[in-house]
N, C-alpha and C positions, 0 to 999 in steps of 0.2 A: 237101725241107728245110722245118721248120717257121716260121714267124713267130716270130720272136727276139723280140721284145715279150711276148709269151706264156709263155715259158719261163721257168720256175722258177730261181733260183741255180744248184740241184745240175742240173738238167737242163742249163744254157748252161755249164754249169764240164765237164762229162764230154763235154759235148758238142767243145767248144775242146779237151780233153786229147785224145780221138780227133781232131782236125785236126792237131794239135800231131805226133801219132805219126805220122800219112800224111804229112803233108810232112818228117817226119827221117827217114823211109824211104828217100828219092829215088826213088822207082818212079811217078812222075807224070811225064803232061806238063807243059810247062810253062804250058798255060791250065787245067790241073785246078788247079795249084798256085798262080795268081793267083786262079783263082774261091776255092777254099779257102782262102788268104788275106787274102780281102775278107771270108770269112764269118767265119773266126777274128778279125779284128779287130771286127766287129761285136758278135760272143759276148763278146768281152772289154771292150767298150765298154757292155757291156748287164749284164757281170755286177758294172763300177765302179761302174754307177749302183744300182743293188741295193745294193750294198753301202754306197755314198754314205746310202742312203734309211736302210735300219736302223742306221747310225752317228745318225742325225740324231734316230730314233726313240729310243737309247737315251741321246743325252744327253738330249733333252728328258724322258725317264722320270728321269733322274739330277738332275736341274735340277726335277724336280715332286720329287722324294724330298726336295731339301735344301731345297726351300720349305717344308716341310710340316713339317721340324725346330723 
């Protein structure tokens, strides 16, 4: 498994949706299915702040457009 800091949106988003399918499967144990659940919440915790980050990028680009009016 890769360092989740490192990983791009689309890579920690497809990443999580392959966690997401192995654990609705049920064909895990149940320490495959905590580790993979620590990891999936990570992914998803890595892919809010991404998304936190370009929200904040574009209002400040939104907030430079209407100064500039």
């Amino acid at each position: 498994m890769s360092d989740i800091s490192a990983l791009s949106f689309e890579a920690a988003y497809d990443e999580l949706e392959g966690i997401i399918a192995r654990l609705e499967s049920g064909d895990l144990s149940l320490d495959e299915s905590v580790t993979l659940f620590e990891r999936g919440r990570q992914l998803s915790s890595h892919c809010q702040a991404l998304l936190d980050q370009a929200e904040l990028r574009v209002s400040q680009l939104s907030g430079d457009a209407r100064a500039d009016e």
